[in-house]
C-alpha positions as semicolon CSV with decimal commas, in nm:
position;residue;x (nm);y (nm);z (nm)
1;X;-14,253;-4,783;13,145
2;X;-14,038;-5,095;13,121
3;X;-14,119;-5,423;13,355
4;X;-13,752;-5,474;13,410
5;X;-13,651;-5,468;13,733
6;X;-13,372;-5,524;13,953
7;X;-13,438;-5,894;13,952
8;X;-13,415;-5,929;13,553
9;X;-13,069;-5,684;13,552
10;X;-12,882;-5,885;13,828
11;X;-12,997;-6,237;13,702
12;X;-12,690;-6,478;13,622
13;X;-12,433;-6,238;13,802
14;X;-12,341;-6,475;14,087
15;X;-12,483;-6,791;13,958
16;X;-12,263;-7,081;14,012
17;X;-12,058;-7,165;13,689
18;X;-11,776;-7,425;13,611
19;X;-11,409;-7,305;13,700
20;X;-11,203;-7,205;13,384
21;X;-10,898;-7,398;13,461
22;X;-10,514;-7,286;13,323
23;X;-10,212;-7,410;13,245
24;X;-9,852;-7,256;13,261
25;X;-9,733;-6,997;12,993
26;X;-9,435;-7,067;12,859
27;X;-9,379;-6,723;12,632
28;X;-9,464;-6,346;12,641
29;X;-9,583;-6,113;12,402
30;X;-9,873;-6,295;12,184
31;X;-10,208;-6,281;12,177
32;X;-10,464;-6,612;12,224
33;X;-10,812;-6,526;12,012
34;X;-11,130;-6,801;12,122
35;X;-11,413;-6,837;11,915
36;X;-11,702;-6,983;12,077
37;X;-11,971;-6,921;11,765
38;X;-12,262;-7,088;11,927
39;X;-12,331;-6,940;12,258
40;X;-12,680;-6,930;12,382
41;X;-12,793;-6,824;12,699
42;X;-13,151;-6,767;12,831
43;X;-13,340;-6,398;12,842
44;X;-13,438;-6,336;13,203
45;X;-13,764;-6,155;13,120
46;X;-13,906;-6,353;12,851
47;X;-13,729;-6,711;12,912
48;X;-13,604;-6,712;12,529
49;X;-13,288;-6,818;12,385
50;X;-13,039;-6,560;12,275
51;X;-12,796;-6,673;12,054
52;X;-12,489;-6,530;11,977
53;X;-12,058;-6,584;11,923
54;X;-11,859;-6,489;12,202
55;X;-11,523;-6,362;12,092
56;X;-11,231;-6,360;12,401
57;X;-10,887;-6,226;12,334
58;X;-10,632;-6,199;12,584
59;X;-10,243;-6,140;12,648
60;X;-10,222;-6,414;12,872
61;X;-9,906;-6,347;13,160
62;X;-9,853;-6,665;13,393
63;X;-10,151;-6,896;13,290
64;X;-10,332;-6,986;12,926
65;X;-10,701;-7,070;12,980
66;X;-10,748;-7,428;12,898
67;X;-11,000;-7,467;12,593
68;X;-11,208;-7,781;12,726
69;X;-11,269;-7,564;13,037
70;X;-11,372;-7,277;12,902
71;X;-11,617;-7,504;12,639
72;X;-11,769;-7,657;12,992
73;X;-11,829;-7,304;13,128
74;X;-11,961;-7,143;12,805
75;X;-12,218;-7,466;12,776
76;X;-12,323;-7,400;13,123
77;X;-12,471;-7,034;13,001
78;X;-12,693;-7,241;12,796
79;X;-13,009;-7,264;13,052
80;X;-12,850;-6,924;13,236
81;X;-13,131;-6,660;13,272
82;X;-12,843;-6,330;13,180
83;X;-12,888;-6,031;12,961
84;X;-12,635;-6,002;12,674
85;X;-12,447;-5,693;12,864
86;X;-12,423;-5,943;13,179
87;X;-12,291;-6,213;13,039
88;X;-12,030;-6,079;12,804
89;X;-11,900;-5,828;13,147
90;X;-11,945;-6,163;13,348
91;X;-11,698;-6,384;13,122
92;X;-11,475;-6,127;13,094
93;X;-11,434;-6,131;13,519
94;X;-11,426;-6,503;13,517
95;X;-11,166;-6,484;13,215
96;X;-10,973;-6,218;13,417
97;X;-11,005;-6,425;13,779
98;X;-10,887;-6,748;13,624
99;X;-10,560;-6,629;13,436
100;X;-10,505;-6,284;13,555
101;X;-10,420;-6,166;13,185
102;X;-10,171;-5,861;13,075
103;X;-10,527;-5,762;12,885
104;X;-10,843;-5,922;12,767
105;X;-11,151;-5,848;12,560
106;X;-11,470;-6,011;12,568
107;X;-11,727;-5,970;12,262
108;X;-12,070;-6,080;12,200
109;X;-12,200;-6,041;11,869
110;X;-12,552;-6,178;11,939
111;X;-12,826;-6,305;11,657
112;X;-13,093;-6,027;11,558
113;X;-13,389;-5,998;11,751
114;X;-13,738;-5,858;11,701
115;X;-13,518;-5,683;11,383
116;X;-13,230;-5,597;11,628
117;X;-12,919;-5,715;11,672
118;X;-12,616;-5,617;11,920
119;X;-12,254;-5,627;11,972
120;X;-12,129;-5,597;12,313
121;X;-11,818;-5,536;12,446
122;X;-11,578;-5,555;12,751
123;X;-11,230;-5,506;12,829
124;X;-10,960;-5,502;13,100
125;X;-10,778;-5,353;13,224
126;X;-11,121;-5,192;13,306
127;X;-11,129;-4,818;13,326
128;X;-10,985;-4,630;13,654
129;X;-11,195;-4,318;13,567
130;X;-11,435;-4,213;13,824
131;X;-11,670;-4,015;13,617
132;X;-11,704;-4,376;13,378
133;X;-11,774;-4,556;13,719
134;X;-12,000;-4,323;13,841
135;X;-12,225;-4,327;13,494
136;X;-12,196;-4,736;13,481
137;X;-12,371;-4,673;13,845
138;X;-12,684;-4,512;13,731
């Protein structure tokens, strides 16, 4: 029986992070890759660092993200109590709130652990499929 609770699997959802600010686009049709390869972040059960690169690509519409913003918000995961699946879904919102992209895709490819490592991935536009809401809900 796992320890984990509700507590551990919410933390870092709704903590307060920097604003990712934007500037005009100016064309249509491209893609914008950012590499941010050392992203850390905090386990919420143990208190460790995870480490990891966190991989966004987007088709931006209206706005680009602007890169020193999105360096400040990244940097303020570092002391963030989230689990890997959190924060990757949780950039990808905050990615999606700030420039309202044609698509985006968050990854995490996070450092091995106890022997394990993990990939995680997000995109939007998210699925409109009840039955895939209904199992993300259990």
């Amino acid at each position: 029986m796992s320890d984990y609770g509700k507590k551990e699997a919410e933390a870092g959802l709704n903590a307060k992070l920097p604003a990712i600010d934007t500037f005009p686009n100016q064309f249509s049709d491209y893609e914008i890759t950012i590499e941010i390869p050392e992203f850390t972040s905090v386990c919420p059960k143990t208190k460790l660092p995870d480490f990891g690169t966190i991989t966004i690509r987007y088709t931006p519409k209206k706005k680009c993200l602007e890169l020193k913003s999105v360096k400040m918000y990244m940097l303020a995961y570092r002391n963030l109590g989230i689990f890997y699946e959190n924060a990757v879904n949780r950039i990808l919102e905050d990615v999606v709130k700030a420039c309202r992209p044609v698509k985006a895709t968050v990854t995490g490819e996070f450092n091995p652990r106890g022997g394990i490592s993990s990939v995680v991935e997000a995109v939007y536009p998210r699925s409109k499929n009840k039955e895939d809401k209904s199992e993300s809900q259990k």
